[in-house]
Structure formats: C-alpha cells, structure tokens
C-alpha positions in Angstrom: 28.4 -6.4 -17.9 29.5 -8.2 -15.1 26.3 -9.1 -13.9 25.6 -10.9 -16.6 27.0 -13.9 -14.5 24.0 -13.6 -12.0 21.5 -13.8 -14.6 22.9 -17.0 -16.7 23.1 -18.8 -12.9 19.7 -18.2 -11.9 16.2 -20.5 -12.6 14.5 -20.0 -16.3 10.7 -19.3 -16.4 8.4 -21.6 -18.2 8.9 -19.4 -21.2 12.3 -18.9 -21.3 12.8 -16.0 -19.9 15.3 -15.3 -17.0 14.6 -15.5 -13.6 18.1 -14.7 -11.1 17.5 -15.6 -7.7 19.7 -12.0 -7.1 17.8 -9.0 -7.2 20.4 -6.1 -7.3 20.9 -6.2 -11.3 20.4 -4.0 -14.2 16.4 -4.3 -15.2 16.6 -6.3 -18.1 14.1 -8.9 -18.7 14.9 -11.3 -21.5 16.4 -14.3 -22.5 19.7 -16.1 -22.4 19.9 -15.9 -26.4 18.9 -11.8 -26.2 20.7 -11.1 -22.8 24.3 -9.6 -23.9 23.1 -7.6 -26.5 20.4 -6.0 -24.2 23.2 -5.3 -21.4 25.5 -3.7 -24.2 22.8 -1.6 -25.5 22.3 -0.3 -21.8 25.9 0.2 -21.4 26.2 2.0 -24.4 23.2 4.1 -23.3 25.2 5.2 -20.1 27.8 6.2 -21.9 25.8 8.8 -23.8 24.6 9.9 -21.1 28.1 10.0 -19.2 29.4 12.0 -22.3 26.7 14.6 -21.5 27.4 14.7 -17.9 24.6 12.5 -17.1 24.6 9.2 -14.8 22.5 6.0 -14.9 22.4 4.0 -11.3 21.9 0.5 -11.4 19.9 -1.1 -8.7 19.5 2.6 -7.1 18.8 2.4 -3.5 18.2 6.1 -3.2 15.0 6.6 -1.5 11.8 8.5 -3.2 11.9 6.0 -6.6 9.9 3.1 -7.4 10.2 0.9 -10.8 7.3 0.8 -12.6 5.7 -2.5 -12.8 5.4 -3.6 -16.8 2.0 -2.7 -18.1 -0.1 -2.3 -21.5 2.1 -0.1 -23.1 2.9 -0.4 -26.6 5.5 -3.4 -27.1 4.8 -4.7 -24.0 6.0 -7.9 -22.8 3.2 -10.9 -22.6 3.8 -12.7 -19.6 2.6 -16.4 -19.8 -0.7 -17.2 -18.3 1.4 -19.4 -15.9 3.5 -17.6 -15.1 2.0 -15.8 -11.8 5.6 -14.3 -10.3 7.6 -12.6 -13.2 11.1 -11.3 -12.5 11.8 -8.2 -11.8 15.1 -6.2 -9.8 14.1 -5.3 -6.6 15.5 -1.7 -7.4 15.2 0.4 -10.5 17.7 1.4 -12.8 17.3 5.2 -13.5 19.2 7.8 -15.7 19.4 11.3 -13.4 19.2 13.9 -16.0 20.4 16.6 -13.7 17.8 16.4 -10.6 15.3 14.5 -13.0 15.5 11.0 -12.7 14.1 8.7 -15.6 13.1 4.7 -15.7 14.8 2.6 -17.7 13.5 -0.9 -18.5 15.0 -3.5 -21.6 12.8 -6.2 -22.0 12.2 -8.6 -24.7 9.0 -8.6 -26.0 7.2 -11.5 -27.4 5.1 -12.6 -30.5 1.9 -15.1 -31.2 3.2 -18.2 -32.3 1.1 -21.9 -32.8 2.7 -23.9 -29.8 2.2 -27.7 -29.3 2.6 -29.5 -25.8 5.2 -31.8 -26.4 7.5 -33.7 -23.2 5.5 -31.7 -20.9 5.9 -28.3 -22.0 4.7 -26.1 -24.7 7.4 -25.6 -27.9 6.9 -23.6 -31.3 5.6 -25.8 -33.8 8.5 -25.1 -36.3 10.9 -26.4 -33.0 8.9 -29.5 -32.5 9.4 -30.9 -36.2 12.6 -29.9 -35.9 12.8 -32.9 -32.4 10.2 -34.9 -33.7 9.9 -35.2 -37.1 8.0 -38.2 -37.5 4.8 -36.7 -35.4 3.6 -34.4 -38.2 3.7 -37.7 -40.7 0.0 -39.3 -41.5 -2.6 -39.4 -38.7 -0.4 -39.0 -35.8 -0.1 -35.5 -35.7 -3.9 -35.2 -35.0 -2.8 -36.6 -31.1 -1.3 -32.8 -30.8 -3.1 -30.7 -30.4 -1.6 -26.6 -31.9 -2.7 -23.6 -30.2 -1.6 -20.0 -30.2 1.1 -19.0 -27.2 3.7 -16.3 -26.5 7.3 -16.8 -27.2 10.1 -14.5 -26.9 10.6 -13.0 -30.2 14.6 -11.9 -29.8 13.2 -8.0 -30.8 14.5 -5.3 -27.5 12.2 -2.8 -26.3 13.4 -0.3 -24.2 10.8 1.6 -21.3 11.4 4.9 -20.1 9.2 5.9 -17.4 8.2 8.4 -14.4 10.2 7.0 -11.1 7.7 9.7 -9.4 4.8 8.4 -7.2 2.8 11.8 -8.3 3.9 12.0 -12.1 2.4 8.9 -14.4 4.3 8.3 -18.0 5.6 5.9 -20.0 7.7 5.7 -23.4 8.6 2.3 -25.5 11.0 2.0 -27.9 10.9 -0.9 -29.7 12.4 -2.7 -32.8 10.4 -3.0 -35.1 11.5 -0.7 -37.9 15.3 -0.8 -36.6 17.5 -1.8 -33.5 18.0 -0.4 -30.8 21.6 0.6 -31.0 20.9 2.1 -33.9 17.9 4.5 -32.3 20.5 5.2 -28.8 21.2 8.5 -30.1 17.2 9.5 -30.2 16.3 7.8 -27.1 18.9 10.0 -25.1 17.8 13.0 -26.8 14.0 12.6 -26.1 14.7 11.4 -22.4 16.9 14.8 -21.9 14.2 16.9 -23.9 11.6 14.7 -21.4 13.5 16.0 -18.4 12.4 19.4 -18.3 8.6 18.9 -19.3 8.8 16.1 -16.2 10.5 18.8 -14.1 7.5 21.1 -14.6 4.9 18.1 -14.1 6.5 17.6 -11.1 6.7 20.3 -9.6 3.2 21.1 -10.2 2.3 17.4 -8.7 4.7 18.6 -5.6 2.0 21.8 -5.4 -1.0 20.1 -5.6 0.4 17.2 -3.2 1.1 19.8 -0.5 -2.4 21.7 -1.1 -4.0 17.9 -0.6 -2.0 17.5 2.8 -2.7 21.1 4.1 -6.3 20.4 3.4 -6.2 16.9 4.7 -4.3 18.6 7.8 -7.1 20.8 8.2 -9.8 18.3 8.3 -8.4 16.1 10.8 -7.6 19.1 13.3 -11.0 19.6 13.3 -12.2 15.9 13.3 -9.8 16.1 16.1 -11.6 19.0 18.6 -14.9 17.6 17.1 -14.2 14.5 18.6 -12.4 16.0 21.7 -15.5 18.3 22.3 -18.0 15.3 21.8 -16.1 13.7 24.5 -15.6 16.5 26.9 -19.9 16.6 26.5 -20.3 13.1 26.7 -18.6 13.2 30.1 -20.3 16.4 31.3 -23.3 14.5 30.6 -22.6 11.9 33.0 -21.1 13.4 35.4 -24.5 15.7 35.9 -26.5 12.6 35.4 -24.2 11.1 38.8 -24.8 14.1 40.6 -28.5 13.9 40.0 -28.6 10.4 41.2 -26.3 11.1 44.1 -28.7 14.3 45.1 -32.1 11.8 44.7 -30.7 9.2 47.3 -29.7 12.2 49.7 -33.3 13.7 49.3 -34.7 10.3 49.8 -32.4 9.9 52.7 -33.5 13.3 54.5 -37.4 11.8 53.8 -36.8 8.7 55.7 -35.0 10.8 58.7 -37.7 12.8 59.3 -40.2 9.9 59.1 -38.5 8.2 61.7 -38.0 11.7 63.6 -41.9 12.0 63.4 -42.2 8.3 64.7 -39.7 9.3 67.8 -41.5 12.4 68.3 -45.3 10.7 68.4 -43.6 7.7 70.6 -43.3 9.9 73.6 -47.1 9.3 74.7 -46.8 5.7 74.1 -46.5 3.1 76.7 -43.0 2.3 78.3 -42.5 -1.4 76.6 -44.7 -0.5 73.0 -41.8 2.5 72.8 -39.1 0.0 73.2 -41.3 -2.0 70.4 -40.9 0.9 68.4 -37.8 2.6 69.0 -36.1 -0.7 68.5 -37.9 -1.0 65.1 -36.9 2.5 64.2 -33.3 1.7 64.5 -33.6 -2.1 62.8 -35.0 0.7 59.5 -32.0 3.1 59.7 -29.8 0.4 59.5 -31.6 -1.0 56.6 -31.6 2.1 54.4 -28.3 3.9 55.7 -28.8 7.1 54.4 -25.7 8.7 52.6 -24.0 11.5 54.1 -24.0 14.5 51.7 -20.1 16.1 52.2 -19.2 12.1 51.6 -21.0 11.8 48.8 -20.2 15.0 47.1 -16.2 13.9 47.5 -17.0 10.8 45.8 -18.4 12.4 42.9 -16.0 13.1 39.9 -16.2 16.8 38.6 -16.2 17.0 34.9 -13.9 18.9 32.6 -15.1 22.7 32.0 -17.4 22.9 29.0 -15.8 22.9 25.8 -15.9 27.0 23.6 -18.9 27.1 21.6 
C-alpha cells in the first residue's frame, strides 16, 4: 500500500490509465479512480496466502521468472491504438506456492463506449454533455463526429499465469458476475490446486528441455569434428598440392642442369673464343632460371597435420 504514492506521481496515458516513471511496484495496471481498491484486493490476497504459509514477492528479482506480457485472454485489457508503450513493472509479482511460483497481474479492463474528440482528446459521449452541453443542441452536434473507443470500465480482473519460460498458462478472473474480493477465497484455492498440476508440467518441460540440449549437444560435437576434419583435409590438400609444385620446379631445375652440362660437355671441341661465347652464355642462363635447391626447398615446405580417423 505504500506504493501507491509512486503510482498517483507518475505520467497518465492517453486513456487514463497509469503510467509511474518507477518500475519496482506491485503489477497493477489501472486507473487512479480503480487503483486503491486493486492494491487492497492484492493485499488481501497475500494475506491468504500468508495464512497458509504461502508468500507473494512484489517486484521479485529472483532470477528464472519473467512476467507475462498481457495477451488475448478472456477479460483482457484493450490498450488504445495510440498507445504504442503500455506500462508494465519491470519485475513480476508472484505468489510461491511452496517451490511453485505463480503470476499475478490486477488490471482494469475496459469496455466499447461512443467517444467524441473534443479539446484534443477523445472523451465518453455521456462526459462530453456533461462539459458541453450546448454542442448536442440543433445542428451543431453534427461538427463531432461519435465513434466507438475503449475506456476503462472500473471492473478488476485478476491474471494468474506460468512465470516458467517452458510451461505456457493463463487464468482471468474477472468481475463480471461479482468482485473480486468477494471471489479471493476461490482464486487462492485454484492457484494452490494449480500448483501441483504446474509442478508436474514442469517438470516434464524440465525433461524434455534437457533431452533437446543433450541432443542439440550431440549435434554440434559432431558439426564440430565434421568441420575440424573438413579442415584438417582441406589443408592436407594443399599442402600436397605445394609439394607437387615445389617437386615440378626441382625436376624442371635438374632438366635445365643437364642441358647446360650437355652444352659444357659438347663445348670442349669448339674453338678457344666461340667457348668463351658460350660458356659465358651458359652462365648468363643459370643465373636467369636459378634452380632451387631440393633440402632448401623441402624445409620451406609446411607439413600438414596427420589425416583425420575415417
């Protein structure tokens, strides 16, 4: 209750419903006019739950729980079309029914009413005769135009909901056969009957999660020494195609010697100054071609990794 503080201090929405700039408080969603009656239903809710050795944490910080964004449920609460950031606490508030824990959400929910634009907002017709009586008198009132928009209605719905990333559910009470104070006693009842069929759902989520991660483990150890054997071939691969290369300018190397060791050898007969001619040309070639030296160039190449298991 006193929170309540942080609420009435905050911005208002468009459609009137609160919007605290703090985000640590009780998840309630509603108006100013509904706001102390849905914090004392919530409180009173606690206390049943106290009575039966039960807790509800406000703004829990423990880790492994997320609040459940409002959906489609049944009593859900209509958001303006406008109204593209609705409030919500950054934290849930959840009841731990002994290790279960449960969602708990009061929200106003709101009705179809005929709206008119009026000062630069939209307002229930029966509000804007109400300010402007005179408008709805003879042919004036045709200048505003009434459509149909959402208002809050002042009816309290309370959401009960899985905190669990694995485990989906959902559970509205709302008012419209009777309040909510008057249906605390039922709520608390179903949530603690709800506790031990969530338990079981679970746990059998829990199963199934840690079946999906061994298998998911599996996969990716082998994606892994797939990938790690691809490699290892890949670079077998080029180191052979290297070596190949390396052993194709050594042949060609061991070609050109002997050519030139021919040429020497057949320059022997040859006049004194056409040998010189030649010799001199035969050293000008070497030079050119510089044939690699095969203990050199086997150093230089780099072995590859030993072939990977079949």
């Amino acid at each position: 209750m006193g929170s309540l503080n942080s609420f009435t201090s905050g911005r208002v929405a468009s459609d009137g419903y609160l919007k605290p700039t703090k985000r640590n408080l009780p998840d309630l969603v509603v108006t100013e006019p509904t706001l102390h009656r849905a914090a004392s239903i919530l409180m009173k809710i606690a206390t049943q739950f106290r009575d039966l050795n039960h807790r509800i944490s406000v703004a829990c910080g423990e880790s492994g729980y997320t609040r459940k964004v409002i959906g489609d449920e049944e009593g859900r609460l209509k958001r303006s079309s406008f109204d593209v950031n609705p409030w919500g606490p950054a934290l849930p508030t959840l009841v731990f029914i002994d290790e279960i824990a449960i969602g708990l959400t009061i929200y106003e929910q709101t009705v179809d009413k005929e709206m008119v634009y009026l000062d630069g907002k939209y307002v229930p017709v029966h509000e804007a005769r109400k300010l402007k009586p005179g408008l709805w008198d003879g042919i004036r009132k045709n200048r505003y135009m009434v459509t149909t928009g959402q208002a809050p209605s002042k009816r309290l719905c309370l959401r009960a909901y899985s905190p669990y990333y694995l485990v989906e559910w959902t559970q509205t009470w709302t008012e419209h056969s009777a309040s909510l104070v008057k249906q605390i006693e039922d709520i608390v009842q179903s949530l603690i009957a709800r506790s031990q069929s969530l338990a079981v759902e679970l746990a059998e989520a829990n199963r199934a999660a840690a079946v999906e991660r061994a298998r998911w483990e599996a996969e990716r150890v082998i994606a892994k020494a797939t990938a790690e054997r691809l490699a290892i071939l890949k670079q077998r691969e080029a180191a052979l195609k290297e070596l190949l290369n390396t052993i194709d300018s050594w042949s060609a190397g061991r070609r050109a010697e002997a050519f030139f060791d021919d040429i020497i050898a057949r320059s022997t007969d040859m006049e004194a100054e056409a040998r010189r001619a030649i010799l001199a040309r035969v050293e000008d070639a070497k030079d050119l071609l510089q044939s690699p030296d095969s203990l050199e160039a086997l150093m230089a190449w780099i072995s590859p990794p030993a072939a990977p298991p079949e």
